[in-house]
C-alpha positions as CSV (number, residue, x, y, z in Angstrom):
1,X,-1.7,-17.4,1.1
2,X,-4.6,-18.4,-1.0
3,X,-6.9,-21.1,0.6
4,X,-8.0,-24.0,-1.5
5,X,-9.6,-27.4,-1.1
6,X,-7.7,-29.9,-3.2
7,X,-11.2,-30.0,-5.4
8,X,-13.6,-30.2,-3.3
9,X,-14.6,-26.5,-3.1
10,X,-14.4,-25.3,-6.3
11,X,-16.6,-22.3,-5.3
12,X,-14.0,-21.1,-3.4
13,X,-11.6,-21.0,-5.9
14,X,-14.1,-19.4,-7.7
15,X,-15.2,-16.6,-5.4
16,X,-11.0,-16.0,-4.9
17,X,-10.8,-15.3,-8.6
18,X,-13.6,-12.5,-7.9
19,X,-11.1,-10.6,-6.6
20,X,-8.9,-10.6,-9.0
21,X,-9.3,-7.3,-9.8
22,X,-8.0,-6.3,-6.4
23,X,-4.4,-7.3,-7.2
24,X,-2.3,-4.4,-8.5
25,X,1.5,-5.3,-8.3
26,X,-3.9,0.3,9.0
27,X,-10.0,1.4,17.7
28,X,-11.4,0.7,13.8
29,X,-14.6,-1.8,14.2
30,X,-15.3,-3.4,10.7
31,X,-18.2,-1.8,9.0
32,X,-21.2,-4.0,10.3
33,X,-22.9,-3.8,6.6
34,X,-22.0,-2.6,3.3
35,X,-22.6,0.7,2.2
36,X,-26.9,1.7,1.8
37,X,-27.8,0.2,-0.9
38,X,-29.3,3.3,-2.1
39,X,-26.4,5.2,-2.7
40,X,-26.7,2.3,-6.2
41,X,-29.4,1.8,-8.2
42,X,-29.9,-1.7,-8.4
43,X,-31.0,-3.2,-11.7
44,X,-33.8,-4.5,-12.1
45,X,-33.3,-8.5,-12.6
46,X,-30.8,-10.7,-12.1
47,X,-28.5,-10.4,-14.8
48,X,-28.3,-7.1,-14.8
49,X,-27.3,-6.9,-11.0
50,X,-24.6,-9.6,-11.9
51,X,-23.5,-7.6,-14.7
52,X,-23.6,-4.5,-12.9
53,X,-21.5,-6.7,-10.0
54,X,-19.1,-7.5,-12.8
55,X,-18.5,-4.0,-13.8
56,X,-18.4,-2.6,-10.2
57,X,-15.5,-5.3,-9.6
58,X,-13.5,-4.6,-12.7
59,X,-13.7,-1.1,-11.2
60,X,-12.3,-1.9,-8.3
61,X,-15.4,-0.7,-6.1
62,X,-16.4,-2.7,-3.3
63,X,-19.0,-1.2,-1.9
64,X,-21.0,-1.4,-5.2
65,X,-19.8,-5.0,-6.4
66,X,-21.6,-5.6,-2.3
67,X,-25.1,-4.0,-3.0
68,X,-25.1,-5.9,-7.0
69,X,-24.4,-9.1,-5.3
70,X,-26.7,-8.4,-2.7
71,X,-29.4,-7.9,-5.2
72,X,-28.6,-11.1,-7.5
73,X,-28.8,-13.4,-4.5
74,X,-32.3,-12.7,-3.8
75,X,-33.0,-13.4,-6.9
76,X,-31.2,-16.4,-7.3
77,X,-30.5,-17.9,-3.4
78,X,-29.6,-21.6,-4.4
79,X,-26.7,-20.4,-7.4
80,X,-23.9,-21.5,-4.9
81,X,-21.6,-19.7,-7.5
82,X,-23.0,-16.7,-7.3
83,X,-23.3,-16.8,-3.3
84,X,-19.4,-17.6,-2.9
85,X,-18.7,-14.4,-5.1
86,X,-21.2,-12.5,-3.0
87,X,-20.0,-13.7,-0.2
88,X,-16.4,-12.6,-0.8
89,X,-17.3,-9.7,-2.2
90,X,-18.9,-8.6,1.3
91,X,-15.9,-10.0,3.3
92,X,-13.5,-8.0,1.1
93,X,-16.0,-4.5,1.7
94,X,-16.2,-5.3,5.2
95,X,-19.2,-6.3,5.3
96,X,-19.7,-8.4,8.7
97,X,-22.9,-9.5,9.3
98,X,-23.3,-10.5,5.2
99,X,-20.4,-12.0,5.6
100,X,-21.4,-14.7,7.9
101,X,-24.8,-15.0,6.7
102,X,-23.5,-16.3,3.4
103,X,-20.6,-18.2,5.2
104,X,-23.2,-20.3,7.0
105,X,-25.2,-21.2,3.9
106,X,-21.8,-21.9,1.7
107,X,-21.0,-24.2,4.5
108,X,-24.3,-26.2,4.5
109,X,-23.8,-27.4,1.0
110,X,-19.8,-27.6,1.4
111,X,-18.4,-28.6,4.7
112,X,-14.9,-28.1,2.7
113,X,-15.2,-24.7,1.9
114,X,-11.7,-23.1,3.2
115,X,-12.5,-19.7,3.2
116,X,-16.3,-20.2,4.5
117,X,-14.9,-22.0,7.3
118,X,-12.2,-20.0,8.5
119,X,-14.5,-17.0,8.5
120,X,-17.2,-18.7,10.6
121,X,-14.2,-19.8,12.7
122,X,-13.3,-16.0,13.8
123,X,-16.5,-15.6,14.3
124,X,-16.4,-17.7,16.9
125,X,-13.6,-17.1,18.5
126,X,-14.6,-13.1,18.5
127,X,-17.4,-14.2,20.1
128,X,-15.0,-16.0,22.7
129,X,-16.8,-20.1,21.8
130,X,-13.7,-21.6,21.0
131,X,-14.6,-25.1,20.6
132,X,-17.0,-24.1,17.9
133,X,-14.3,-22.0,16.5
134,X,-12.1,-25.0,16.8
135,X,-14.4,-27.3,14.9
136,X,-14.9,-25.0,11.9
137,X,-11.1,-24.6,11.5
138,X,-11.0,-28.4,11.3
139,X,-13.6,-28.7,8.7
140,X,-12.0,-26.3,6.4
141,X,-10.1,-27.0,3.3
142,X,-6.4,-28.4,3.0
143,X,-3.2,-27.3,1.4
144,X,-0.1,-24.9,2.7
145,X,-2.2,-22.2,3.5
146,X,-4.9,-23.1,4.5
147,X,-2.9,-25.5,7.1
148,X,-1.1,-23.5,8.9
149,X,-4.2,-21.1,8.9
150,X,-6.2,-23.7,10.7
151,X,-3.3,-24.1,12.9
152,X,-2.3,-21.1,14.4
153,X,-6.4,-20.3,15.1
154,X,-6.7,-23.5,16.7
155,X,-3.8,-22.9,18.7
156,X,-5.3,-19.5,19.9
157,X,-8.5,-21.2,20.3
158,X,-7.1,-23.7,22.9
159,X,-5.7,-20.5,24.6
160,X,-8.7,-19.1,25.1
161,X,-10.2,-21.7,26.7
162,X,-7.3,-21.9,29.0
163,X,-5.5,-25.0,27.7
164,X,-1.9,-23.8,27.1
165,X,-0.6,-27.2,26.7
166,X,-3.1,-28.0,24.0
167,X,-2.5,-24.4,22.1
168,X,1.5,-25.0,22.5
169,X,0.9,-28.8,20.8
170,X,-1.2,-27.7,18.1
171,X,1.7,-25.4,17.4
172,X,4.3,-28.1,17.1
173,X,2.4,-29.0,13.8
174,X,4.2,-26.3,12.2
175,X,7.3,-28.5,11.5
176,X,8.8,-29.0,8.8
177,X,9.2,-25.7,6.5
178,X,11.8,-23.4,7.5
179,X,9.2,-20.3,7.1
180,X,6.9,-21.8,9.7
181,X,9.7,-22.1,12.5
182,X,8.6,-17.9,12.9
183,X,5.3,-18.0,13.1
184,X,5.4,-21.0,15.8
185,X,7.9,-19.3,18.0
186,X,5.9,-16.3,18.2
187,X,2.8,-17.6,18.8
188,X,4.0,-20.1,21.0
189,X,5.7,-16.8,22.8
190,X,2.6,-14.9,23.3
191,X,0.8,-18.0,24.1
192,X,3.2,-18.6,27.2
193,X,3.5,-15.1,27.8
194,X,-0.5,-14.7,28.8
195,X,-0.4,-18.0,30.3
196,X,2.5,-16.5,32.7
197,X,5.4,-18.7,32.0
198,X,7.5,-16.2,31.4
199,X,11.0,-18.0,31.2
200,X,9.9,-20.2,28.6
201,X,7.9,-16.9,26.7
202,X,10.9,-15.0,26.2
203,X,13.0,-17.8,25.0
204,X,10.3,-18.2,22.0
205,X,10.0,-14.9,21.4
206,X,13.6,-14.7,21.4
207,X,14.0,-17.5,18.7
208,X,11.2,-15.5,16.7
209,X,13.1,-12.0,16.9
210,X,16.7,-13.5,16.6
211,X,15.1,-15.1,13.2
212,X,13.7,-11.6,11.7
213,X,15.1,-8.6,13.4
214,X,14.3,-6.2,10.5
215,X,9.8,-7.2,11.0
216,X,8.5,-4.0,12.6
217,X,5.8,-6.2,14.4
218,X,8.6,-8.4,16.1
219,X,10.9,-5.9,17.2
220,X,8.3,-3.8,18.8
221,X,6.6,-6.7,20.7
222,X,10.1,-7.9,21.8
223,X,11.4,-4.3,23.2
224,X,7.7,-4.0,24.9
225,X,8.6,-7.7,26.6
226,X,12.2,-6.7,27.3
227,X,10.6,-3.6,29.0
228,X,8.3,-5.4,31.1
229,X,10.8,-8.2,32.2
230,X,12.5,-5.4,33.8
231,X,15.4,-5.1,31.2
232,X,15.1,-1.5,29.6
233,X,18.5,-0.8,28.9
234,X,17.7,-4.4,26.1
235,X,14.9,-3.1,25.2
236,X,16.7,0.3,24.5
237,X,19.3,-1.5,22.3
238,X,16.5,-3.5,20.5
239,X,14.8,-0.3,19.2
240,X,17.8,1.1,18.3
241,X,19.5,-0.9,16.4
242,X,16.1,-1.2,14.2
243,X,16.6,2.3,14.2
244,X,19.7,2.7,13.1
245,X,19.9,-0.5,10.3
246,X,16.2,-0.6,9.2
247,X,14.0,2.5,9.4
248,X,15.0,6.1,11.0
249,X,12.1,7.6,12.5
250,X,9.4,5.1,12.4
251,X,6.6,6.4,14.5
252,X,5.8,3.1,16.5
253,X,9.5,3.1,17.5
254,X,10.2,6.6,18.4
255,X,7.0,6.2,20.4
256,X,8.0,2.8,22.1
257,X,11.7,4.5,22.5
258,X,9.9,8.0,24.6
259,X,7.8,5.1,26.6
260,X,10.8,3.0,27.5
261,X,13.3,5.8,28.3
262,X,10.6,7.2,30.2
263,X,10.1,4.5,32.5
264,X,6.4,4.0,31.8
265,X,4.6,1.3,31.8
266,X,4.2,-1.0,28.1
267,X,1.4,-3.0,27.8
268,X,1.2,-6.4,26.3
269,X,0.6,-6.1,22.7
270,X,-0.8,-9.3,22.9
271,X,-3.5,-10.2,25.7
272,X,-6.1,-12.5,24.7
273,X,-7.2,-14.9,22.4
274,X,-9.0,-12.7,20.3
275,X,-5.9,-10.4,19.9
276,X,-3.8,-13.4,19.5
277,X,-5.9,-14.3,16.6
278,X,-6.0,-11.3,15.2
279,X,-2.1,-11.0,14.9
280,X,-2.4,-14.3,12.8
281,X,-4.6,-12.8,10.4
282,X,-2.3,-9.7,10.1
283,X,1.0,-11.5,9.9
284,X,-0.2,-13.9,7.1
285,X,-1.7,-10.8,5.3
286,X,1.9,-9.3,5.3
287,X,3.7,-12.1,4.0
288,X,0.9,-12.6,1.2
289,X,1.6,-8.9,0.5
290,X,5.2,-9.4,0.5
291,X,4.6,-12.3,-2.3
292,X,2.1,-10.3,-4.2
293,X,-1.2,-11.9,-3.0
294,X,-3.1,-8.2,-1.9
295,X,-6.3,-9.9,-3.0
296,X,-6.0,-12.2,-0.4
297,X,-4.5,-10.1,1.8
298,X,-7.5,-7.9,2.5
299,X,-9.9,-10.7,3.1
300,X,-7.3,-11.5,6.8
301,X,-7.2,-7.9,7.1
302,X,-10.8,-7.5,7.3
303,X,-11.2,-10.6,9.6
304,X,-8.2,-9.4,11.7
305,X,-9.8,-6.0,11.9
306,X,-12.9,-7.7,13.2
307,X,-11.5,-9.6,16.0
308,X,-9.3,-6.6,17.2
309,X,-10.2,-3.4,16.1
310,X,-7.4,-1.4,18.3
311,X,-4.5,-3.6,16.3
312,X,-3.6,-0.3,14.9
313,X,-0.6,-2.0,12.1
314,X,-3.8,-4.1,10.5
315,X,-6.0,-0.8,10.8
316,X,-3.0,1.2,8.8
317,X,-2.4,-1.8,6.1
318,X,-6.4,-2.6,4.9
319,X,-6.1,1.4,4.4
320,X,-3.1,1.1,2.6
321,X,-4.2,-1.6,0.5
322,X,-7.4,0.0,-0.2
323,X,-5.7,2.9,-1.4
324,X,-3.4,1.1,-3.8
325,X,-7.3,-0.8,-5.5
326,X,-8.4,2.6,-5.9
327,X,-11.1,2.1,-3.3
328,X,-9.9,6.1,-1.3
329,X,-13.5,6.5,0.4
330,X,-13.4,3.5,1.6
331,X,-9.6,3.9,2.6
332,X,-10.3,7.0,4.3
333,X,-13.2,5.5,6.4
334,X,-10.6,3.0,7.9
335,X,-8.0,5.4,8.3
336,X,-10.7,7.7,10.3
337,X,-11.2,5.0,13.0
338,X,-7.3,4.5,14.0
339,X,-7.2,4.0,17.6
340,X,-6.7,7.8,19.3
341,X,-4.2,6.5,21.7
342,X,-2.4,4.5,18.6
343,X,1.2,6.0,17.7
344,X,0.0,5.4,13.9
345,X,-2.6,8.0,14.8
346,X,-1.1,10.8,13.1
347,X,-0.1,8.7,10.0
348,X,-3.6,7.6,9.5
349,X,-4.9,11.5,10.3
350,X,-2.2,12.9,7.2
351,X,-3.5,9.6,5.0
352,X,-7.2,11.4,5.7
353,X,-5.8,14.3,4.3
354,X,-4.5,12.9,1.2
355,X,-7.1,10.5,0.7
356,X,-9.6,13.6,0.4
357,X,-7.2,15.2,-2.0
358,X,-7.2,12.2,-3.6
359,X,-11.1,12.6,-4.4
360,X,-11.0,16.1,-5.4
361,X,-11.6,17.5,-2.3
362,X,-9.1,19.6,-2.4
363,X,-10.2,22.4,0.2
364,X,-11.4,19.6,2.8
365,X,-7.5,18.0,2.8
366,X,-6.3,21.3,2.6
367,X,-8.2,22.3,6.0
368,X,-7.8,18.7,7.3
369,X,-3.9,19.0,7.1
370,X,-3.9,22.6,8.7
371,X,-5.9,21.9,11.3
372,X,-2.8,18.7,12.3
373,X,-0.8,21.3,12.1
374,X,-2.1,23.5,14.6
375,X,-2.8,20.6,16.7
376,X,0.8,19.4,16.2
377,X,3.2,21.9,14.9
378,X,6.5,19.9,14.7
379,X,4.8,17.1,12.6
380,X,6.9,17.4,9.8
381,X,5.4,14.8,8.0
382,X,1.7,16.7,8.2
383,X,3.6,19.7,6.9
384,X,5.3,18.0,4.1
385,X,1.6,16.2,3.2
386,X,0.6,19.9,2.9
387,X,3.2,20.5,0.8
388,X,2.5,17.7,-1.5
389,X,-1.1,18.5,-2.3
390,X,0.0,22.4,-3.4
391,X,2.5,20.9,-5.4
392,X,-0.3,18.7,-7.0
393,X,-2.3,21.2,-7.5
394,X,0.7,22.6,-9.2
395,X,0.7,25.5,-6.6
396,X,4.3,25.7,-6.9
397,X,4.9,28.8,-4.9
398,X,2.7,27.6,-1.5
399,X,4.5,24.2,-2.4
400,X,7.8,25.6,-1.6
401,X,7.3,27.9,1.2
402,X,5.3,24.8,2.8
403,X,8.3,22.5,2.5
404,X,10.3,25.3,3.4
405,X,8.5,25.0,7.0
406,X,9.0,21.9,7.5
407,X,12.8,21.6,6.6
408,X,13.2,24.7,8.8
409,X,12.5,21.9,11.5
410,X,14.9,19.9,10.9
411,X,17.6,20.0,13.5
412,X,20.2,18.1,11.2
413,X,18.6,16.5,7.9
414,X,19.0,12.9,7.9
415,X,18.0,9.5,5.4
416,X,14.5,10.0,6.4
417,X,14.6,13.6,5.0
418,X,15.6,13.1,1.9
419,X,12.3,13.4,-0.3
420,X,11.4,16.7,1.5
421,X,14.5,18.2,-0.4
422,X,13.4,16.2,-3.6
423,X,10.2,17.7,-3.3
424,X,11.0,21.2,-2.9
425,X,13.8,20.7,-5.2
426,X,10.7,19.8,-7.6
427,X,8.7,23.3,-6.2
428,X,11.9,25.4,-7.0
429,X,12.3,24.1,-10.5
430,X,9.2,24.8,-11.7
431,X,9.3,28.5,-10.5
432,X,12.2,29.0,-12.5
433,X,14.7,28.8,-9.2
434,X,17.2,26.4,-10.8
435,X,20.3,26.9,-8.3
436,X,17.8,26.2,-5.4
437,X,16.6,23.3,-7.2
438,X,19.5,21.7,-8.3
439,X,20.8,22.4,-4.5
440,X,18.1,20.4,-3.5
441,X,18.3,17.4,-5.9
442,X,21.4,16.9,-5.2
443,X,21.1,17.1,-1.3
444,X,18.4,14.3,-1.5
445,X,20.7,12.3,-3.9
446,X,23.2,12.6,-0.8
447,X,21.0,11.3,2.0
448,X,18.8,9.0,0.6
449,X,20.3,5.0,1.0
450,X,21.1,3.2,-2.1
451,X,18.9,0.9,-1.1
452,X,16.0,2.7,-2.5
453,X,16.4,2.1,-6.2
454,X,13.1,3.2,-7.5
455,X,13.4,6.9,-5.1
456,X,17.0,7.4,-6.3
457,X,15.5,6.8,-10.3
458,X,13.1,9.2,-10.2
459,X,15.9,11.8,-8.4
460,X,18.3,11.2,-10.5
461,X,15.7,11.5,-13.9
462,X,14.4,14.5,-12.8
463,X,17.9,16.3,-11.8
464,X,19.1,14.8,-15.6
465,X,16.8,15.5,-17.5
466,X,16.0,19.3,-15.8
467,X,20.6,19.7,-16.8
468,X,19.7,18.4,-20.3
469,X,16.7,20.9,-20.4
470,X,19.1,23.6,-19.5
471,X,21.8,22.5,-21.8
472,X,24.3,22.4,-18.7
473,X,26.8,19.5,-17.1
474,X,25.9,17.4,-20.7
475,X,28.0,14.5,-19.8
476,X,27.0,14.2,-16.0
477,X,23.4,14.4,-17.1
478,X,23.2,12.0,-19.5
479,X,24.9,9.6,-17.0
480,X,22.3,10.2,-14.3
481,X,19.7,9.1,-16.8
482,X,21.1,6.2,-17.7
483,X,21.7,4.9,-14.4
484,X,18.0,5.8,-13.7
485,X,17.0,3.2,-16.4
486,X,19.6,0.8,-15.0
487,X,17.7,1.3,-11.6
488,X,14.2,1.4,-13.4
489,X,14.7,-0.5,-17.1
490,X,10.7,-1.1,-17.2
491,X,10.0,2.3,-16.7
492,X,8.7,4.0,-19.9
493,X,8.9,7.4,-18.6
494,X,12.3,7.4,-17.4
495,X,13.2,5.9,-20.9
496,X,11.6,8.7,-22.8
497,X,13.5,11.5,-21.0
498,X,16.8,9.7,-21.5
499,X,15.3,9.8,-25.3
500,X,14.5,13.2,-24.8
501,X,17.7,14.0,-23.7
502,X,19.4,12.7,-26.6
503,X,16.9,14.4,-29.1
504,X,17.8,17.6,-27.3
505,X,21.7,17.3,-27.9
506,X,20.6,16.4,-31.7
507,X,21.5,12.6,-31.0
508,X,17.9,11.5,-33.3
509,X,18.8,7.8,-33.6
510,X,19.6,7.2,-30.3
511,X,16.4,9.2,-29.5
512,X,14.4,6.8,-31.7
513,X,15.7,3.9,-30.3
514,X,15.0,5.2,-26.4
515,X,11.6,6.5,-27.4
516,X,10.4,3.6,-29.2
517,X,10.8,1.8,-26.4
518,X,9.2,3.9,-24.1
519,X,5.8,4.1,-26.4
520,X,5.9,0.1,-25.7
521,X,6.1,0.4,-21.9
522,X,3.3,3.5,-22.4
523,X,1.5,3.3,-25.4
524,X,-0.8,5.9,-24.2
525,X,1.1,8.5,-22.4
526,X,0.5,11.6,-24.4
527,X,4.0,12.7,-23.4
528,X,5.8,10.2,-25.2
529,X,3.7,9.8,-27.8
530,X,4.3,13.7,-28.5
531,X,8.5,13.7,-28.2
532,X,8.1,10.4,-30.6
533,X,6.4,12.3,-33.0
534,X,8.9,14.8,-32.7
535,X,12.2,12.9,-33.3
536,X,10.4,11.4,-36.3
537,X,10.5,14.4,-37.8
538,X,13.7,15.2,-37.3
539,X,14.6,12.1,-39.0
540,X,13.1,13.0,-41.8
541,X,9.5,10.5,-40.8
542,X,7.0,13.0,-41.5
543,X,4.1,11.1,-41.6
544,X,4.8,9.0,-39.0
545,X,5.4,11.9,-36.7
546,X,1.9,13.4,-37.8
547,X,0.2,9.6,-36.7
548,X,2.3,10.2,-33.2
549,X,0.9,13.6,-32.8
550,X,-2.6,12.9,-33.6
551,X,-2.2,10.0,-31.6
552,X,-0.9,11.8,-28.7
553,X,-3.8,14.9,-29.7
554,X,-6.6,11.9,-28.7
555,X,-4.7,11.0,-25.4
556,X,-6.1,13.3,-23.4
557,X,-2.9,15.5,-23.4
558,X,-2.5,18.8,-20.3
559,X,-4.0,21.9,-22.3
560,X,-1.4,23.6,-22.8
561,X,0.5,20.4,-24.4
562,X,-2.7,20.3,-27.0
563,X,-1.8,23.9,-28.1
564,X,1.5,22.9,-29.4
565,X,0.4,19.3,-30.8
566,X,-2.3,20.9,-32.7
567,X,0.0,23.5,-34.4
568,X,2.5,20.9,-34.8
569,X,-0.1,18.7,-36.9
570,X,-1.4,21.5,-39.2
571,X,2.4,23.1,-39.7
572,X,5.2,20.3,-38.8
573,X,8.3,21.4,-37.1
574,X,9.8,24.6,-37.4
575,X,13.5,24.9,-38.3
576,X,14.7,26.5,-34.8
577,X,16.9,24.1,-32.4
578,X,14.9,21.3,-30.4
579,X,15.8,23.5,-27.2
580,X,12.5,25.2,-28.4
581,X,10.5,22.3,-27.8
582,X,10.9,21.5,-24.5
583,X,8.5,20.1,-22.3
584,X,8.5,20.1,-18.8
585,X,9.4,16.6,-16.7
586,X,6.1,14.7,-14.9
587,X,5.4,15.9,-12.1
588,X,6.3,12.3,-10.5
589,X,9.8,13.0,-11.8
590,X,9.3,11.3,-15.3
């Protein structure tokens, strides 16, 4: 979804490789500036701001790669380079009104300029002068994405001023690509549908639907216009069978299923031109996510944010994605402003928590989480958040009584339940209440789908290697591990407990082999590097073992791990059975 301008723009191919640092493998107005710039010290010239911009990117903070930026433009205002990084770097923090300031320069000394362009063009259209809006989508920059882009704002654009014929044959552009026969359907939908020509709505929205009945976004919309056509008994069956093949228990559908069974009223999803926009921006940012492109992602999000700050799915994903670059203040900020009447309101309120958690603010989550509870005290998922931070905290005990709440709720555990028994299974183990534990592994094993490959490694590593540990059900352990690598074959910490499991049954060569490879895939996990050093002295590699050990010594290792390395370095190995040396699995199940 990356916007480009066939050479004529090369500062905005310059400003998207800015954000390369952002690519790693949600009523919410857009903040209207950056963060103050005093909370950063700005340097004091120009190369040290761009430096200090530099560093602040590489670091995955925003906010401070904003203020740098900020800084090095006054200093320098005619360096188009520098003011297409700055300008990104604003877009991406969410920073509005820089946003367009620098947009309107970038597009004085390049008409071409994709991304300059297209955010001038929201612009506009937020501020509801669509044929200005129109003539900055036209002047952008040209390839795929950029194309259908242009198109689908244009479209909206002609909406808004009230031309439904124009908007529905700016649409029929879209021809040609399989993929684009979605987007123009829905739009053209929603298009018809404000327009009032509703015969001719539902059969695009129907072709859209028919085409991707598992997209969240489409099913919902479809049920709400099912609903409001009269036909709740279809809209029933629509939410339903997403129910029932897709996701159990999604919160938008469970609320959307209490709305339609209670006979009230659904609103269009959908009701002007600015909302209409908006769902482009957030439809192309999923499908960049779904191909890898975050980076990109959050620059739609943020526009789509701007032009529609109740589209609560957009609200929940820029938090989301913000979370995944590191960037949790800035995550919990977004999540903070999700729409009160949203039903994604008490997602975003349990991301909050863990967000805070996530910056060490352990008692603030802690309250933040109890207080949702009070508030709501049948939301499992608040008491299972909870749960998670004691267990990260390595609270085992609070852990498991917390999880034990929240499964008493359950009125008969289903797919969705599964990782609430995998988590207390987690709680019991490490408080030494093994039959519990292994109950529960095993009960999440049973209800989770084989569809979730990565969850079902980690279940099945943990409940292997934890057997191993206790020298019990050898065989049916070591076969759980190695179907957790089959799942997971990258995974270096899956690979060294099925290494560790062998070195615990006396296996050392094919411990050697397994742990080798882990130490590729995590050179500088302390963990690994400690069982490596093990094994090689078991085989007799005594001074490679010592290099492991004082490898794994300067990696930072949990204290009580350092104990034992440091006495293994001064004194080797003892002679009692590698059942003595056991360490415990990673927390995350590794």
């Amino acid at each position: 979804m990356t916007f480009q301008s066939d050479g004529r723009g090369r500062g905005a191919v310059l400003a998207l490789a800015f954000l390369a640092f952002l690519q790693t493998g949600a009523s919410i107005p857009a903040r209207a500036e950056a963060r103050p710039v005093e909370k950063f010290e700005p340097a004091e010239s120009l190369e040290g701001n761009y430096l200090a911009a530099v560093v602040a990117g590489s670091g995955r903070d925003l906010g401070a790669a904003s203020v740098y930026l900020r800084e090095a433009i006054k200093d320098d205002p005619q360096n188009s380079e520098l003011l297409e990084r700055g300008f990104v770097a604003f877009l991406a923090d969410g920073a509005m009104g820089d946003t367009f300031r620098a947009a309107e320069k970038l597009v004085q000394r390049d008409a071409s300029n994709g991304l300059a362009q297209l955010a001038l063009g929201v612009r506009a259209l937020k501020q509801k002068s669509y044929a200005t809006a129109r003539n900055h989508l036209q002047r952008g920059g040209r390839g795929r994405s950029a194309d259908i882009t242009a198109t689908l704002l244009a479209a909206w654009a002609y909406s808004g001023s009230g031309d439904t014929k124009r908007a529905l044959e700016t649409l029929e552009r879209l021809r040609g690509e399989a993929s684009f026969d979605r987007f123009r359907d829905y739009h053209a939908g929603l298009i018809l549908d404000i327009a009032g020509r509703k015969a001719d709505s539902t059969r695009r929205l129907k072709a859209a639907y028919d085409a991707e009945k598992t997209n969240l976004r489409l099913v919902d919309l479809w049920a709400r216009h099912q609903a409001r056509a009269g036909d709740r008994d279809a809209a029933l069956a629509t939410l339903n069978e997403f129910e029932q093949r897709v996701r159990p228990n999604h919160p938008v559908v469970r609320d959307a299923l209490a709305k339609v069974s209670g006979k009230e009223q659904l609103p269009r999803i959908v009701g002007n031109a600015q909302q209409g926009a908006a769902e482009v921006l957030y439809g192309l940012a999923s499908a960049g996510i779904l191909q890898g492109d975050e980076a990109t992602a959050l620059l739609y999000l943020r526009l789509a944010v701007y032009l529609d700050p109740g589209h609560d799915l957009a609200v929940l994903t820029l938090g989301d994605i913000l979370e995944r670059a590191k960037q949790t203040e800035d995550a919990v900020e977004v999540y903070r402003r999700m729409p009160e009447t949203s039903a994604l309101r008490p997602v975003a309120d349990i991301q909050v928590g863990l967000g805070l958690e996530a910056l060490g603010k352990t008692d603030e989550a802690v309250k933040q989480l109890e207080a949702l509870i009070v508030a709501r005290p049948d939301d499992i998922e608040a008491i299972s958040a909870l749960g998670n931070i004691y267990r990260s905290r390595k609270r085992f005990e609070e852990a498991a009584d917390t999880y034990n709440k929240a499964i008493a709720k359950l009125t008969s555990p289903g797919r969705s339940n599964w990782d609430l028994f995998y988590s207390r299974g987690i709680a019991y183990e490490r408080t030494k209440r093994w039959p519990e534990a292994e109950a529960d592994l095993r009960k999440a094993l049973e209800l989770m789908p084989e569809a979730l490959g990565r969850e079902r490694a980690l279940v099945l590593n943990y409940l292997g290697y934890s057997l191993v540990d206790r020298n019990l059900k050898l065989d049916e352990a070591l076969g759980m591990l190695r179907r957790a690598v089959d799942l997971r074959p990258r995974d270096g910490y899956i690979i060294d407990s099925l290494g560790w499991a062998h070195y615990r049954l006396g296996r050392y060569d094919e411990a050697v082999t397994e742990l080798e490879r882990a130490m590729e895939l995590r050179p500088s996990d302390p963990v690994i590097n400690d069982h490596l050093g093990d094994v090689y002295w078991r085989t007799g590699r005594q001074l490679e073992a010592k290099f492991q050990w004082n490898h794994a010594r300067d990696l930072s290792p949990e204290p009580e791990d350092l104990v034992k390395i440091l006495r293994k370095i001064e004194k080797g190995l003892d002679e009692a059975p590698p059942s003595a040396n056991a360490a415990e699995p990673k927390k995350d199940g590794g």
